[in-house]
C-alpha positions as MATLAB code, in Angstrom:
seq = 'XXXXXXXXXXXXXXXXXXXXXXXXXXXXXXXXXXXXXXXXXXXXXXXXXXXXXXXXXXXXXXXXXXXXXXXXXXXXXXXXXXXXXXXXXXXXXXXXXX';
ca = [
      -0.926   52.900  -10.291;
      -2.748   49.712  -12.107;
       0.516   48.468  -13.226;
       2.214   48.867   -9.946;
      -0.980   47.346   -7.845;
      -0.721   44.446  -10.636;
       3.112   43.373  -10.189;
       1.851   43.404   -6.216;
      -0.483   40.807   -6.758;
       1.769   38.773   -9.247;
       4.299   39.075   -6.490;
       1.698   37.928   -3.385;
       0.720   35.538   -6.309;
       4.602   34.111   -6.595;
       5.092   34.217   -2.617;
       2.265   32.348   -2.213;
       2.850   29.365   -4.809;
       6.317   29.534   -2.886;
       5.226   29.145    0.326;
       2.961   26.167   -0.942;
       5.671   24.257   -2.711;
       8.236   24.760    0.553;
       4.873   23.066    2.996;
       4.598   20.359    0.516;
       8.131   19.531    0.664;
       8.433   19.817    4.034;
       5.331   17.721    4.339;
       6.295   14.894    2.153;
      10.369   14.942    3.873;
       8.191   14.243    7.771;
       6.051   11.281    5.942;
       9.309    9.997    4.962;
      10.767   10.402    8.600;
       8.008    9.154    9.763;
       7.809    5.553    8.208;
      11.571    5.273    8.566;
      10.705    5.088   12.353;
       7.805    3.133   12.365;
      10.038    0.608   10.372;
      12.881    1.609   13.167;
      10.550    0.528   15.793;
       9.106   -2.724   14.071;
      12.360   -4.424   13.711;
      13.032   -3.166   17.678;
      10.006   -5.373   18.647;
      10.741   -8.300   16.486;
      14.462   -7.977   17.948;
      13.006   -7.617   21.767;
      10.593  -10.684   21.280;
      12.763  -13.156   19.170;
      15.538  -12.300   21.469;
      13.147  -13.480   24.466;
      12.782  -17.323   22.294;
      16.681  -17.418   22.609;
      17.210  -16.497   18.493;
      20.795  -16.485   17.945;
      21.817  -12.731   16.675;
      22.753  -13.823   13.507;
      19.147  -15.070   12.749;
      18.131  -11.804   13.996;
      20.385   -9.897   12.219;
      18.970  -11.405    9.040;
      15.213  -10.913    9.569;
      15.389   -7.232   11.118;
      18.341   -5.450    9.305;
      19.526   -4.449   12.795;
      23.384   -3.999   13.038;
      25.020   -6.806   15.507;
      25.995   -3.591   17.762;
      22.383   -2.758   18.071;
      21.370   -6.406   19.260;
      23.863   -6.486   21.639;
      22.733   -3.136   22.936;
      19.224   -4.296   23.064;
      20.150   -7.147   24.328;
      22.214   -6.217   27.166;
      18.947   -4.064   27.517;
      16.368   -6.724   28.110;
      19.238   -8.673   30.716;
      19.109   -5.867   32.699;
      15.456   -5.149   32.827;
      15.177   -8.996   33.652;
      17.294   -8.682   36.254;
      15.437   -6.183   37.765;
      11.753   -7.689   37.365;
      13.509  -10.622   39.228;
      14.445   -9.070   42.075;
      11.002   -7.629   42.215;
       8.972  -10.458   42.207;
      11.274  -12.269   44.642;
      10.655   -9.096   46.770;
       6.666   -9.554   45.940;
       6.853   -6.372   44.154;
       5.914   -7.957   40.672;
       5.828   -5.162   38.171;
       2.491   -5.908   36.111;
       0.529   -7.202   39.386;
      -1.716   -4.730   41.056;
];
């Protein structure tokens, strides 16, 4: 009965240490996730604001990392949501007046 009660625990014992290595790694593969966004999102803002100085995308290209398809998505982006805070404010409907 000992013996048998004693291979339990050793098993518990191994499940456990399992479980605990599988959280860790699951832990340390969302950290990396994680700051591969953040950096994702950083080079997204530095796009968005040197793209409203009139950068050229190569210059761009060069300080984000971002892939010329991805400028010209974002910047086809920012044309169209200038478009549309134009028409607002010449309609007095200025979007960050209250």
């Amino acid at each position: 009965m000992r013996e048998r009660i004693y291979r339990s625990l050793k098993e518990v014992e191994m499940l456990f240490n399992a479980i605990r290595r599988e959280r860790e790694q699951f832990y340390q593969a969302g950290k990396k996730e994680g700051k591969r966004e953040g950096k994702s999102e950083r080079s997204l803002e530095i796009a968005r604001r040197m793209l409203s100085f009139g950068e050229p995308l190569e210059k761009i290209k060069q300080y984000t990392g971002l892939s010329g398809r991805a400028l010209r998505e974002l910047r086809g982006v920012a044309k169209a949501s200038d478009r549309k805070n134009s028409r607002q404010r010449s309609r007095g409907n200025h979007p960050h007046s209250n």
